[in-house]
N, C-alpha and C positions, 0 to 999 in steps of 0.2 A: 369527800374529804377536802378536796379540792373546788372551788366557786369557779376559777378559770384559767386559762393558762397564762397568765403571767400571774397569778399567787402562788401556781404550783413551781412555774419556773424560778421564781423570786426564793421558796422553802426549801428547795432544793440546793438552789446555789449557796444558801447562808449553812443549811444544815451541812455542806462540805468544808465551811468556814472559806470559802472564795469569794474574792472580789469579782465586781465583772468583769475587770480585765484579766485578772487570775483565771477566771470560766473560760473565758476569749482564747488565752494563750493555749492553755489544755485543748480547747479542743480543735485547735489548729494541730497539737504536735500528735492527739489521737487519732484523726480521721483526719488528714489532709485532703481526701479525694471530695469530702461535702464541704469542708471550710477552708479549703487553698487560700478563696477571693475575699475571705471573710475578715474587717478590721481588728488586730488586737489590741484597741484602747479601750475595750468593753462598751464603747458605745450604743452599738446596734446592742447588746444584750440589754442594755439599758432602757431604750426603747421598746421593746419585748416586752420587758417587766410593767412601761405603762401601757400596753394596750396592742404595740404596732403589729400590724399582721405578718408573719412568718411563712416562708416555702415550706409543699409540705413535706420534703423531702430532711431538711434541717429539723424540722417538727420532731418529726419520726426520730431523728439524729438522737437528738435531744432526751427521747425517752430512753433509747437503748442507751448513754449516757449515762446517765440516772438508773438505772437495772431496773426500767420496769417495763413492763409487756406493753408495746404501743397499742393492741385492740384493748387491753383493760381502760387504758386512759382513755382512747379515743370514744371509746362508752361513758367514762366519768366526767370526761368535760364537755361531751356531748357535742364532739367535730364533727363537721359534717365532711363525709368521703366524698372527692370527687368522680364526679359522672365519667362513665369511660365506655362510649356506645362503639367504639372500636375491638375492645374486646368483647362483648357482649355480640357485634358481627361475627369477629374470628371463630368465639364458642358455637354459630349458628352452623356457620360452615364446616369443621370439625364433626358436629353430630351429623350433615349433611352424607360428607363425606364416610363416615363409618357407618349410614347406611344404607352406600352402595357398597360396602364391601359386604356386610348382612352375617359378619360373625358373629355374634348376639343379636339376640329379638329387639327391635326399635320398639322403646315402649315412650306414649303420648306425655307431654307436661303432666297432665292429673292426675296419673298412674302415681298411688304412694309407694317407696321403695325405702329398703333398706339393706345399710352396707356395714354387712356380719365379716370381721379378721373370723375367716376361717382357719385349722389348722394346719401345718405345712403339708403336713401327708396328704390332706383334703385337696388342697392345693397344688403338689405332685401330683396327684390322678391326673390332672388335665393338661399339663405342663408338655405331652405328646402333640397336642393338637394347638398349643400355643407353636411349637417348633414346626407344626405343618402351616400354620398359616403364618407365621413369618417366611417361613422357606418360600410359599405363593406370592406373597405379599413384595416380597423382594424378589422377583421371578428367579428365583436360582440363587440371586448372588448370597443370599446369608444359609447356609444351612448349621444350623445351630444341631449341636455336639446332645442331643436325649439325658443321656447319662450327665453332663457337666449341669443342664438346666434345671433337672430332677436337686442335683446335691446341691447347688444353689439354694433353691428354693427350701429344702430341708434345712439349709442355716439356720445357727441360732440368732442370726440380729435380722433376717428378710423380714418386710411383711405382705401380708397376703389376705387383700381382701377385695372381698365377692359382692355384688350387688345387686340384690333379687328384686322383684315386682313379682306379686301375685302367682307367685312358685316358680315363677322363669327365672333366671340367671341372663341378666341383662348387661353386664361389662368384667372386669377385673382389673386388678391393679396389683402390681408386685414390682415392692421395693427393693433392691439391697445395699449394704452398705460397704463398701470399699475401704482395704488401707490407703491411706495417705502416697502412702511411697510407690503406689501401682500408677496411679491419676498419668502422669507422663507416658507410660508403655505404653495405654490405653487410650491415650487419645493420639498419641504417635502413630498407630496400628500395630506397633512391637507386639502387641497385646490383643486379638481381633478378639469382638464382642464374644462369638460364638466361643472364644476360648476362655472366657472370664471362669472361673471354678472357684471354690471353698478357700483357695489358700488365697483367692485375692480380698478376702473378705472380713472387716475387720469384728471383733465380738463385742454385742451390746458392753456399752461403758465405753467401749477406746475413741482414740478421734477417727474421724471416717467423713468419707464425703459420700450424699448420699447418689444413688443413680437408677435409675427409672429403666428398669430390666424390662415387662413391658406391662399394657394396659388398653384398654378397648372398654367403651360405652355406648351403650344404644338410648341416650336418654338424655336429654340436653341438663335436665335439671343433676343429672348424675354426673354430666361433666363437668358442671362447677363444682360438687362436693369432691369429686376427685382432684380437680389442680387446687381447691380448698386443703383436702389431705393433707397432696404434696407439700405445698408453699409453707404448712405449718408443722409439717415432717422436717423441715427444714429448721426452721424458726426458734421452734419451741428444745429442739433438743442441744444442751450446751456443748455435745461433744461433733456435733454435726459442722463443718465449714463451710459445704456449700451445696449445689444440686450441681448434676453431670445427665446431658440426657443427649440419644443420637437421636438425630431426625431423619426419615427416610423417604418426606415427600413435601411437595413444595411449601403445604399448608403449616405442616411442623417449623419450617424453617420462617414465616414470617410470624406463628404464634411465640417460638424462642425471641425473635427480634422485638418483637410487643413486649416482652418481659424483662429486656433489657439485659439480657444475656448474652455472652459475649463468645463468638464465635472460636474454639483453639484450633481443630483439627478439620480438614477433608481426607472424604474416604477414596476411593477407587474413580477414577475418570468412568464416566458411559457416554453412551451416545445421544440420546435426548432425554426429554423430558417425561417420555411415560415409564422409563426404567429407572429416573435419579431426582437429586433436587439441581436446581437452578444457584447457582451463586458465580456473580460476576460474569454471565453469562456463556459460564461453563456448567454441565454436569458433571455430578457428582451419586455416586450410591448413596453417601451417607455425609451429614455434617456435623460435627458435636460441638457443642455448645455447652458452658459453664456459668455458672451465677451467685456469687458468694453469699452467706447470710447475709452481711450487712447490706448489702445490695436488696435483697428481696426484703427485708426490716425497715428498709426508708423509701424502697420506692412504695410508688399509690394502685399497684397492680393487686398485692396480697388484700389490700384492704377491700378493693375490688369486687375480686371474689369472696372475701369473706360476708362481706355485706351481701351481697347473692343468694349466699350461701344460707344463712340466716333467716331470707326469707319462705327458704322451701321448708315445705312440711312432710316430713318422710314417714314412714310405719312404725 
C-alpha cells in the first residue's frame, strides 16, 4: 500500500488532517517518555517525510500512533530489524542453564516441534510437579500452595501451552492474567507469589496485566517462540498494560535488563549467590520486574525475537 516510509508517514498525517507541527505537538503531549527532546515546529517531521532516517524506537512510536501493528508494517515497508547478538547469547545461556536443571528432555536445533494451548485440566495434571520443582529450584524458600496453583491454572483467562518434539514434552508455559488493583500487593510482597489465587485474576475482556506464573524449555529454538508468545501476549491484546514477571536467578535478572524492563520490587535478603539473584551487590530470592506495552511496542527486542521466530520451522 505503502512504497516507503515517509509516504506512509506523509498519508497518515494528512489523512488525520495535521500539520506537522500539529503531529509534533500531539505527540509530544501523548508519549512524552519517546518525544520529551523532540522539536514542536514540525521540522524534524518534515524531514521524515523527505527521506531522513528516523530512531527505531520513534519508528515503532509512530506506528502505534497511527493504530497499526508495527510487524505488519515493518513487513510492508520492508525494515530491516536490527541485529541483537546479545540476546541471541542471553537465549544461549538460558537453554544452557535449563539444561542443567534437566526438567524437560533438551531437544537439538533440528528437532521439529510444536506448541499445542493444551486444556487447563490437561494442564492441571502436572501443575504438582511444577510446585515440586519450584519448591527445589528455590531450595525451600518458595513453596507454592497445590490447591491455589491447580485453580489458577483452571482460570478462565490463563494460558497454557505445551511443547512437544517427537512425543516428548519438551518445556511449558503458563500465563495468567492479574487485576489491575492487585499489581502493588504483589510486587510489595503484601501478596507472596505462592499466594496469588482466582480472585487475583482478572476475566478475559477486562484490563489486566499480564504475569509469567511459570515456564521451562529444553530447546533453544523453543525459547525464542516462547518470549515470541509472550512479548506478543503482551502486544497484540488491547486490554493487556503490561508484562510482570519474578526472576529467581542471576540469568533472569540480566535477560529482564536486556528487555528494558524496569526493576519495582526485591524479594527476601539470602546469603549469596547460589540461593538468590545479585542486584547491587546484595542478594535477593527474588526480583520482579515490570514492562509496559508501549515499552515492548517500540523497543527492537520484540522485533528481535520475532524475526527469530519466523525463521524456525516447527511440525
Amino acid at each position: 500500500m505503502y512504497k516507503n516510509l515517509q509516504q506512509y508517514l506523509r498519508a497518515k498525517r494528512e489523512a488525520l488532517g495535521l500539520t506537522q507541527r500539529e503531529l509534533a505537538e500531539k505527540l509530544k503531549r501523548e508519549h512524552p517518555k519517546v518525544w520529551s527532546s523532540f522539536e514542536s515546529d514540525g521540522a524534524r517531521i518534515s524531514r521524515w517525510e523527505n527521506g531522513a532516517s528516523i530512531k527505531w524506537e520513534r519508528m515503532m512510536a509512530l506506528f502505534v500512533f497511527f493504530g497499526d501493528d508495527p510487524i505488519k508494517m515493518i513487513r510492508e515497508l520492508n525494515i530491516p530489524i536490527p541485529s541483537n547478538k546479545e540476546l541471541t547469547k542471553l537465549l544461549d545461556q538460558v537453554l544452557k542453564n535449563n539444561r542443567n536443571q534437566g526438567f524437560h528432555p533438551y531437544i537439538d536445533d533440528d528437532t521439529p516441534y510444536k506448541a499445542i494451548s493444551v486444556s487447563r485440566k490437561m494442564a492441571a495434571e502436572f501443575c504438582i510437579s511444577i510446585a515440586r520443582h519450584i519448591k527445589s529450584y528455590t531450595s525451600g524458600r518458595e513453596r507454592w500452595i497445590t490447591g491455589n496453583l491447580e485453580r489458577l491454572i483452571m482460570h478462565p483467562s490463563s494460558t497454557c501451552i505445551r511443547y512437544d518434539a517427537s512425543g516428548q514434552m519438551m518445556g511449558h508455559l503458563i500465563l495468567i492474567r492479574l487485576k489491575p488493583e492487585y499489581y502493588d500487593e504483589i510486587t510489595s510482597n503484601k501478596i507472596q507469589t505462592n499466594e496469588i489465587s482466582p480472585e487475583h485474576c482478572a476475566f478475559p475482556g477486562e484490563p489486566h496485566v499480564l504475569y509469567l506464573l511459570t515456564s521451562y524449555m529444553g530447546s533453544r529454538v523453543g525459547i525464542i517462540n516462547m518470549h515470541t508468545t509472550i512479548a506478543n501476549a503482551v502486544c497484540s491484546d488491547p486490554n493487556c498494560m503490561g508484562l510482570l514477571i519474578r526472576v529467581r536467578n542471576n540469568l533472569g535478572y540480566k535477560l529482564a535488563g536486556h528487555y528494558n524492563m524496569t526493576m519495582v520490587s526485591l524479594g527476601k535478603r539470602v546469603e549469596n549467590d547460589t540461593t538468590g539473584v545479585r542486584h547491587n551487590n546484595k542478594y535477593y530470592n527474588s526480583v520482579d520486574f515490570h514492562v509496559e506495552k508501549f515499552d515492548l511496542l517500540t523497543g527492537h527486542q520484540r522485533y528481535n525475537l520475532q524475526n527469530m521466530n519466523d525463521s524456525i520451522t516447527t511440525e
